[in-house]
C-alpha positions as CSV (number, residue, x, y, z in Angstrom):
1,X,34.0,38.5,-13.9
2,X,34.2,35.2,-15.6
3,X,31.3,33.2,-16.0
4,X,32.6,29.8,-17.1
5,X,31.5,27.2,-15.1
6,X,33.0,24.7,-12.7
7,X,34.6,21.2,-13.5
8,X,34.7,18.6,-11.2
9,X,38.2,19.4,-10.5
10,X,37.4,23.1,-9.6
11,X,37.3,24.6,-6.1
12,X,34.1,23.2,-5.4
13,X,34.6,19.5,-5.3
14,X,30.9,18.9,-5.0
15,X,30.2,19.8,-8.7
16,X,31.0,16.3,-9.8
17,X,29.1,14.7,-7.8
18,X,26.1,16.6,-7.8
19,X,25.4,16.1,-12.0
20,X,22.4,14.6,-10.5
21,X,19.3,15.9,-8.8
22,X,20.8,18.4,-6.5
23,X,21.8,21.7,-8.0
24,X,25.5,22.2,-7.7
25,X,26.2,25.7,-5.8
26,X,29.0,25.9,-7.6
27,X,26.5,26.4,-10.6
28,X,24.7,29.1,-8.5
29,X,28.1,31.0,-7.5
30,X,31.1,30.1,-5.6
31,X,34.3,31.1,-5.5
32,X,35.5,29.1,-8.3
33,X,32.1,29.8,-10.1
34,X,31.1,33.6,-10.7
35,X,27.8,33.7,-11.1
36,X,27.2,32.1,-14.7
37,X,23.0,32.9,-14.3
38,X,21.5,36.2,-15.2
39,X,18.0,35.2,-16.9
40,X,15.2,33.0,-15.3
41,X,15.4,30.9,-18.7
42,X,19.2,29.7,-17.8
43,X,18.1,29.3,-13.9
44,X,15.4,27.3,-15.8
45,X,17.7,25.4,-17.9
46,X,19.8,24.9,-14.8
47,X,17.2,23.3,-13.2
48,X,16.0,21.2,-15.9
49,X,19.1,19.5,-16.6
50,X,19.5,18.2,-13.0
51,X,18.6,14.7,-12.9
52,X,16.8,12.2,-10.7
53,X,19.2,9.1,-10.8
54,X,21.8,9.6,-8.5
55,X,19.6,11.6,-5.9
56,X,19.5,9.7,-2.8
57,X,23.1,8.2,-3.3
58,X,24.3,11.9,-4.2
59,X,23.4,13.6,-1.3
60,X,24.9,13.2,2.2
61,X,28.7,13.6,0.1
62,X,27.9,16.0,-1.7
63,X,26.0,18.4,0.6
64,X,29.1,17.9,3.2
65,X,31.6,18.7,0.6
66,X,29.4,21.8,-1.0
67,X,28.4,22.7,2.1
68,X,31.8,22.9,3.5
69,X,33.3,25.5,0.2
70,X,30.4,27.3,0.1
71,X,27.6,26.5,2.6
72,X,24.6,26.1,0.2
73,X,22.7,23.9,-2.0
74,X,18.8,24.0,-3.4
75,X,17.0,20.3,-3.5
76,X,15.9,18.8,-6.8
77,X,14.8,15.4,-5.9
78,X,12.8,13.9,-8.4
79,X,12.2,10.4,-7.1
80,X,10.4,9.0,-4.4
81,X,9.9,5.2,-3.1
82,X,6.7,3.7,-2.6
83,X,6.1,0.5,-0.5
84,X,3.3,-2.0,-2.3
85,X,1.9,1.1,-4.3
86,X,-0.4,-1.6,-6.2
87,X,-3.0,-1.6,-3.3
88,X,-4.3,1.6,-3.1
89,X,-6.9,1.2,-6.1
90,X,-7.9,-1.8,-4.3
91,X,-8.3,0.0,-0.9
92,X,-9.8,3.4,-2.3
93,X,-13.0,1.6,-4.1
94,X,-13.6,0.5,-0.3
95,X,-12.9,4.2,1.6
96,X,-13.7,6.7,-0.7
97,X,-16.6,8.8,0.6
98,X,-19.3,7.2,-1.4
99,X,-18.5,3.4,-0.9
100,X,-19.9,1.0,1.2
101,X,-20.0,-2.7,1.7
102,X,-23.7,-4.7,3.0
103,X,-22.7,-7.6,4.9
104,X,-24.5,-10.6,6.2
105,X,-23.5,-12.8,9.1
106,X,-24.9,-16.6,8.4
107,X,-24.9,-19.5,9.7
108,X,-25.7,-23.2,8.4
109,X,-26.0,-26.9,9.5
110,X,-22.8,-29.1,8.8
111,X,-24.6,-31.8,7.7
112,X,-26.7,-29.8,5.1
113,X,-23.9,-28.0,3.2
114,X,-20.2,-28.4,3.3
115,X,-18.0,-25.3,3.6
116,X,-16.5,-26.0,0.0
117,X,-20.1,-26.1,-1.6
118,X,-20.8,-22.7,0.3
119,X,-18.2,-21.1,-1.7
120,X,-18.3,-22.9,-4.6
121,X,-21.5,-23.9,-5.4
122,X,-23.6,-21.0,-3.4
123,X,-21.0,-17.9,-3.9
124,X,-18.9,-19.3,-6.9
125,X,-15.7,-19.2,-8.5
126,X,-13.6,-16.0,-8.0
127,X,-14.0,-15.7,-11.7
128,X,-17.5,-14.5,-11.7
129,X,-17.8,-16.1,-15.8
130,X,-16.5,-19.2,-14.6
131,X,-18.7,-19.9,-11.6
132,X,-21.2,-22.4,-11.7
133,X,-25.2,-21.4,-13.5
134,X,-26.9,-20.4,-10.3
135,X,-23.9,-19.2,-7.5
136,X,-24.5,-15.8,-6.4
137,X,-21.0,-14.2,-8.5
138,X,-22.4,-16.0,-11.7
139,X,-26.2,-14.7,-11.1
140,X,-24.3,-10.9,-10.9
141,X,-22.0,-11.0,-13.3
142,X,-24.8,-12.4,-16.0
143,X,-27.6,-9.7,-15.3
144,X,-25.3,-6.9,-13.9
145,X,-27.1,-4.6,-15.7
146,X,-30.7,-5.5,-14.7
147,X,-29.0,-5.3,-10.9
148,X,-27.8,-1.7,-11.2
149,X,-24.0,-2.0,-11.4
150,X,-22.0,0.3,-13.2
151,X,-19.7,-2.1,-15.3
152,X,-19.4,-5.9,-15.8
153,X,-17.8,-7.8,-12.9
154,X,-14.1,-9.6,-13.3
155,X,-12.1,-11.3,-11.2
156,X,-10.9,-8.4,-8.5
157,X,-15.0,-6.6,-8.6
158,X,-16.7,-9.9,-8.5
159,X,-19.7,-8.7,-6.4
160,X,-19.6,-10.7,-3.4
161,X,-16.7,-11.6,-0.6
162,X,-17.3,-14.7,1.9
163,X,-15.2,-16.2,4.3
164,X,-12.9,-19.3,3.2
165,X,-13.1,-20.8,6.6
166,X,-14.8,-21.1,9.8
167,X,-11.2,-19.3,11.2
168,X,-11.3,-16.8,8.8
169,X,-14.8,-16.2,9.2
170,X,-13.6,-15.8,12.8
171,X,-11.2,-13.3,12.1
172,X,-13.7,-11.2,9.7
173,X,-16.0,-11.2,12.6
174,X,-13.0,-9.9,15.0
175,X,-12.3,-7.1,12.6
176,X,-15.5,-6.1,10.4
177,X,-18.1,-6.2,13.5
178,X,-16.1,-5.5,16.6
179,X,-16.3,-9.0,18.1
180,X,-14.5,-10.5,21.0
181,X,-12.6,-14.0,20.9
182,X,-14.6,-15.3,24.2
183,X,-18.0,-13.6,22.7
184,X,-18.0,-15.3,19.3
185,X,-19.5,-19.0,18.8
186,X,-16.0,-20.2,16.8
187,X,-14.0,-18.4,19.1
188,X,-15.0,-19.9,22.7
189,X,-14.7,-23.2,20.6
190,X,-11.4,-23.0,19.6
191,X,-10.3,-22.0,23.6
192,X,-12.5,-24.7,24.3
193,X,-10.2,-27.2,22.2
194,X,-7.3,-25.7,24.0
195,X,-6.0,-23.0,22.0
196,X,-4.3,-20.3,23.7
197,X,-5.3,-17.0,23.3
198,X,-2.5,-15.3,22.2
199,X,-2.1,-18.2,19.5
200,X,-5.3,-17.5,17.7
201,X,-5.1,-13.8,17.5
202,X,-1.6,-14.1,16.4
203,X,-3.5,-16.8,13.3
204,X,-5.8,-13.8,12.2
205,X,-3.3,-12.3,10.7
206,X,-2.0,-15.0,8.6
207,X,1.2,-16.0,9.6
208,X,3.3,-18.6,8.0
209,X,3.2,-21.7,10.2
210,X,4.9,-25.2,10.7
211,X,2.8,-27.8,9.4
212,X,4.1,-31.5,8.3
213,X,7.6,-29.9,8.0
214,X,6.8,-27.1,6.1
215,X,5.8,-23.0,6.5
216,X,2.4,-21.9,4.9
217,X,-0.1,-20.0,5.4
218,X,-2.5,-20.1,8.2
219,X,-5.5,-19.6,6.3
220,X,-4.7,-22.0,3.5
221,X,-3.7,-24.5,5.7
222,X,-7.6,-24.0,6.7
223,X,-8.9,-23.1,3.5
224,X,-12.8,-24.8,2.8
225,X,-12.3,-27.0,6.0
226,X,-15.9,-27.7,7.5
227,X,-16.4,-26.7,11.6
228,X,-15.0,-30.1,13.4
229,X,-12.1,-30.6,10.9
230,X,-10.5,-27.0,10.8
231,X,-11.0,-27.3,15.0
232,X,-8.9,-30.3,14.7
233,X,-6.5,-29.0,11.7
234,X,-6.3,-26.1,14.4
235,X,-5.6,-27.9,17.4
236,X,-2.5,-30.1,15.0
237,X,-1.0,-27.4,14.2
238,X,-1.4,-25.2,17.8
239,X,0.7,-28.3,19.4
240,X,-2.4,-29.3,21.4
241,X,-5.2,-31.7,21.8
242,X,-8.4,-32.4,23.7
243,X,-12.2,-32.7,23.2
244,X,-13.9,-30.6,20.5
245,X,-17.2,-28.5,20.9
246,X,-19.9,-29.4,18.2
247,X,-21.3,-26.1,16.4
248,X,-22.7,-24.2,13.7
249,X,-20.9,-23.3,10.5
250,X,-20.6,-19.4,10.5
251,X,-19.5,-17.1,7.4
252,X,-19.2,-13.7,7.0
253,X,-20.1,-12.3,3.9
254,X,-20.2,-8.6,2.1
255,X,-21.4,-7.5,-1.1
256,X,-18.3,-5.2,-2.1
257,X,-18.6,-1.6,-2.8
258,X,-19.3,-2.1,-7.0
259,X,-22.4,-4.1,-6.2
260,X,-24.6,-2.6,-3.5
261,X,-27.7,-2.4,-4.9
262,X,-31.2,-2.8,-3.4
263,X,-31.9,-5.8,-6.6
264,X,-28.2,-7.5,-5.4
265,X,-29.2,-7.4,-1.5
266,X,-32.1,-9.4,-3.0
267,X,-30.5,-11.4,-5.0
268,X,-27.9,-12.7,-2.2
269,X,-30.9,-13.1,0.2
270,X,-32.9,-15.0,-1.8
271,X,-29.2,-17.5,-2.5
272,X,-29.2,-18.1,1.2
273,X,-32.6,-18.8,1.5
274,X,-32.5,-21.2,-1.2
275,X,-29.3,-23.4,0.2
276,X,-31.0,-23.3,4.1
277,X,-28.6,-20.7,4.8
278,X,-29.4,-18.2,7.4
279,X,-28.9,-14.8,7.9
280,X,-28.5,-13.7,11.4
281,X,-27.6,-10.1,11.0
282,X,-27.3,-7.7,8.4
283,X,-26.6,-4.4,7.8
284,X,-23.7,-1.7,6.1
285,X,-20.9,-0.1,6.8
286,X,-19.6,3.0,4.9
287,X,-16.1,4.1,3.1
288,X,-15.5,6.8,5.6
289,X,-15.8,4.3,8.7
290,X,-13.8,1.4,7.1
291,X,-11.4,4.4,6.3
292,X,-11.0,5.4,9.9
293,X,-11.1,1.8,11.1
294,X,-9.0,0.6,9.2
295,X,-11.2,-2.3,8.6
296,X,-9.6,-3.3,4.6
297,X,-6.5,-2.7,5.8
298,X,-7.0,-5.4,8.5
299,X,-8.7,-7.4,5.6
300,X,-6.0,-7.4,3.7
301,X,-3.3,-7.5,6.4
302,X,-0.6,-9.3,4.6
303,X,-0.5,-6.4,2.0
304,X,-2.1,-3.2,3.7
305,X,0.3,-3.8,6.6
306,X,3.5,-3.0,4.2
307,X,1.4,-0.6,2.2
308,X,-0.9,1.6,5.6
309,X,-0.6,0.1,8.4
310,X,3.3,-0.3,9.0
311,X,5.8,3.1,8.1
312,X,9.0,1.8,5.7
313,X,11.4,2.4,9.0
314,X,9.3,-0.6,10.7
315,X,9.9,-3.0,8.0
316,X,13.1,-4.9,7.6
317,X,13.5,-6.3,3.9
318,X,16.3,-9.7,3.9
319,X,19.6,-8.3,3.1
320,X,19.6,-10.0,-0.1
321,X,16.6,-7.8,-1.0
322,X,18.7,-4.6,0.3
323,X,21.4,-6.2,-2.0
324,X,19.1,-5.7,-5.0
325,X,17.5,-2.5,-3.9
326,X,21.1,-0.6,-3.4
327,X,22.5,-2.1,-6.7
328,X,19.1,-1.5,-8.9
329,X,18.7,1.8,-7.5
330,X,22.3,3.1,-6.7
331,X,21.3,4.1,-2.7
332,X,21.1,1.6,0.2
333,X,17.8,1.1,2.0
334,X,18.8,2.4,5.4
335,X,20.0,5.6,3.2
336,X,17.0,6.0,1.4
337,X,15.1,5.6,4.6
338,X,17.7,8.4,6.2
339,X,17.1,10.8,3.2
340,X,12.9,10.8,3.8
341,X,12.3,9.2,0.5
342,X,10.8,5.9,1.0
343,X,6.9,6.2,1.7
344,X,3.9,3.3,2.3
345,X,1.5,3.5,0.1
346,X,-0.9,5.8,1.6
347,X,1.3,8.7,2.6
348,X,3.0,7.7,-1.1
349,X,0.0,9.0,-2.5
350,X,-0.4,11.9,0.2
351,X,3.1,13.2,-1.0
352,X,2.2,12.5,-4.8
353,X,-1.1,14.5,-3.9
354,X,-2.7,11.6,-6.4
355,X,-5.3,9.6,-5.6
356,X,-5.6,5.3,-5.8
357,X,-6.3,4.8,-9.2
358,X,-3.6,7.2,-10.1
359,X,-0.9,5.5,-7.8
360,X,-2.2,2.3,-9.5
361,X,-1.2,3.5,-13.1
362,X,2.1,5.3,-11.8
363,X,2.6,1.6,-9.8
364,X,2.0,-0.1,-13.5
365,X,4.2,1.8,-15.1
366,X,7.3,1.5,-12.3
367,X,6.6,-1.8,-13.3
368,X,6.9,-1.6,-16.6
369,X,10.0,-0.2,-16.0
370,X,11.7,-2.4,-14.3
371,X,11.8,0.0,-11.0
372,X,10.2,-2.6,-9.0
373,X,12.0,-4.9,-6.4
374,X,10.1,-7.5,-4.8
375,X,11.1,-8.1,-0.7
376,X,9.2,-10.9,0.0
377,X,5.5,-11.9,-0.8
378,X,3.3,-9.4,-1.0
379,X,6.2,-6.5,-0.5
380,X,7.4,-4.4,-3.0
381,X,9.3,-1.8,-3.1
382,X,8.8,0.6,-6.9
383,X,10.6,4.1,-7.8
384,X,8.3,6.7,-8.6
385,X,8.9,9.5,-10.3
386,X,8.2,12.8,-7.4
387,X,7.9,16.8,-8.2
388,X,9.8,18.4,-5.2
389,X,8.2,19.0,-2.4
390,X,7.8,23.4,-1.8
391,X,10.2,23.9,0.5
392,X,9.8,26.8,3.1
393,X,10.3,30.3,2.1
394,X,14.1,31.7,3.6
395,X,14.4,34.5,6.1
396,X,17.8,35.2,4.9
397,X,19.2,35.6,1.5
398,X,23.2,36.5,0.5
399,X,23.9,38.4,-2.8
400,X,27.1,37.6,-4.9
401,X,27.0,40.0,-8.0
402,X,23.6,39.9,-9.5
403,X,22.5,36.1,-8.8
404,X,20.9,35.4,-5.5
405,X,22.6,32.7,-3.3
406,X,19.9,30.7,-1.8
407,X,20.4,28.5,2.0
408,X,19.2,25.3,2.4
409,X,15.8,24.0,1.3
410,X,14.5,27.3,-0.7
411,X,13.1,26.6,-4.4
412,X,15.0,28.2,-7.0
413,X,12.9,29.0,-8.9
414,X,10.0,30.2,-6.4
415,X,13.3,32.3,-4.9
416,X,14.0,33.8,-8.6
417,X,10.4,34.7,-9.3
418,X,10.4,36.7,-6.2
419,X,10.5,40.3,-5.1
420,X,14.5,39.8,-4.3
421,X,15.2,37.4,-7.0
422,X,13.2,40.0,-9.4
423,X,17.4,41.4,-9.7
424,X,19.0,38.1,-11.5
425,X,16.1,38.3,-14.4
């Protein structure tokens, strides 16, 4: 019995095209292949020199053609995609078992503080180094140590989050604390000022709007706006007019997981206090319920929705994206999403069995890469290097010579190392 091996010209046509990651069976045994294995080093080797680049694109040819001369094939997929991988080390520090975030609901007087000075002057830059002597981010990041944090605040851990606007503080308030639209103070004002309904929930998730000619972002377009003018911004850019209710400036504000600490929650108090802020409610909320309520995902919708909330099938990337994603990565998106191999973010790390910070670091080094291809703002697509999954054990195994033949989806090597395969070493 020979045991040279198939060319691409050989009986089994699906030898060429399978010098990727799918194991040829004309490597295992065929008719134009006698069986060329007989120790579990040279199955080993076999399996080793498979290779991840062509997977995807590989597969639906050359299974038909392999599967039509000889009927089997054993999976070595070694690639996975992963939608907007970079947000799960953001996401875990918020729903791991031992986080938590303290939040404060507050309210103010227009006429005492602007909404600009409440984030700049009270909370401070987003740079907690650069924010100005007294604001709460510079007052944390200068004695972090004296407050009980673990490491020095920077840009992302800056110890505090507050609202940018009164409509994003009404759309915190919808999402962190369960409130309704006609139950909240900034909500029965906007109806009041005409908005409809439907409008404003659609606005808490941050669309991209018409304004002056142009698309933008809801919530920039609102950005540091005190009560009356972001009503009015509101009502130009809804389409609609009328009389505006006066009000109360209202923020929502949480000292992020990093920082809650008894001596912070005084700190940030005592910063209210001191700008005739007021704090109208208080209290936490831990990982494992912001986890199961998805409450950062919601935060964060314009990322988390690509990355947990949406599955890929449910996005739609422009065609010129697709164009880039097929001719970077050799396999079309539709395909990709066909074959099982595109993931969000979350189940990405589920199939990886990795946690955020290690997602982050695989993410980095996609990146690094060049496996990344950007979709649109805040949706990226990466290749990530994937072990195969453990496919289920086979209820029926054919013997040609002395090297097992394995059906679709077994391991070959967890079919070698067993009882039956025991006869190939």
């Amino acid at each position: 019995m020979s045991s040279s091996r198939c060319s691409a010209n050989d009986g089994c046509s699906a030898r060429g095209a399978l010098l990727g990651p799918w194991l040829p069976c004309s490597t295992l045994s065929s008719p134009c292949c006698p069986p060329p294995v007989r120790t579990l080093h040279e199955v080993a080797a076999a399996v080793a020199v498979t290779s991840a680049v062509a997977a995807a694109a590989a597969y639906p040819s050359a299974l038909a053609s392999c599967a039509a001369s000889d009927g089997v094939y054993v999976e070595m997929r070694s690639s996975i995609f992963v939608i907007n991988g970079f947000y799960m080390a953001m996401r875990e520090k918020y729903t791991k078992p031992s986080a938590s975030i303290y939040y404060y609901l507050v309210e103010w007087d227009p006429a005492v503080l602007s909404w600009e000075d409440f984030r700049g002057k009270v909370l401070g830059a987003t740079d907690p180094a650069t924010a100005a002597d007294g604001a709460v981010r510079k007052e944390i990041f200068k004695d972090w140590k004296k407050l009980g944090l673990a490491s020095e605040p920077n840009v992302g851990d800056n110890g505090v989050h507050a609202s940018a606007s009164p409509f994003e503080a009404l759309a915190e308030r919808l999402n962190w604390m369960g409130a309704t639209l006609e139950g909240d103070a900034f909500g029965k004002a906007m109806l009041a000022a005409g908005i409809p309904k439907a409008t404003i929930m659609a606005w808490t998730k941050d669309p991209q709007v018409m304004f002056e000619g142009k698309k933008a972002s809801l919530f920039d377009l609102l950005e540091d706006l005190d009560y009356d003018a972001c009503l009015a911004k509101a009502q130009t850019i809804a389409g609609v007019s009328g009389a505006r209710p006066a009000g109360k400036m209202q923020a929502f504000v949480f000292i992020k997981p990093h920082a809650v600490t008894a001596p912070t929650k005084d700190l940030a108090k005592a910063s209210f206090t001191k700008a005739g802020i007021t704090v109208y409610k208080e209290g936490e909320l831990t990982g494992p319920v912001i986890e199961k309520d998805k409450l950062i995902d919601n935060h964060y919708y314009a990322i988390a929705n690509k990355a947990s909330l949406s599955k890929p099938a449910e996005l739609n990337p422009p065609e010129k994206a697709q164009a880039e994603f097929a001719k970077k990565f050799g396999i079309s998106w539709s395909q990709a999403l066909a074959n099982g191999i595109v993931y969000n973010a979350v189940d990405g790390c589920a199939r990886l069995g990795i946690n955020g910070d290690e997602m982050d670091k695989t993410w980095a080094a996609a990146k690094k890469s060049g496996n990344l291809v950007k979709f649109g703002g805040g949706f990226y697509a990466g290749k990530i290097p994937a072990p195969p999954k453990t496919a289920p054990r086979l209820k029926t195994r054919r013997t040609s010579g002395d090297m097992s033949v394995f059906t679709s989806g077994e391991n070959a090597l967890d079919a070698v190392l067993s009882q039956e395969g025991g006869k190939m070493l």
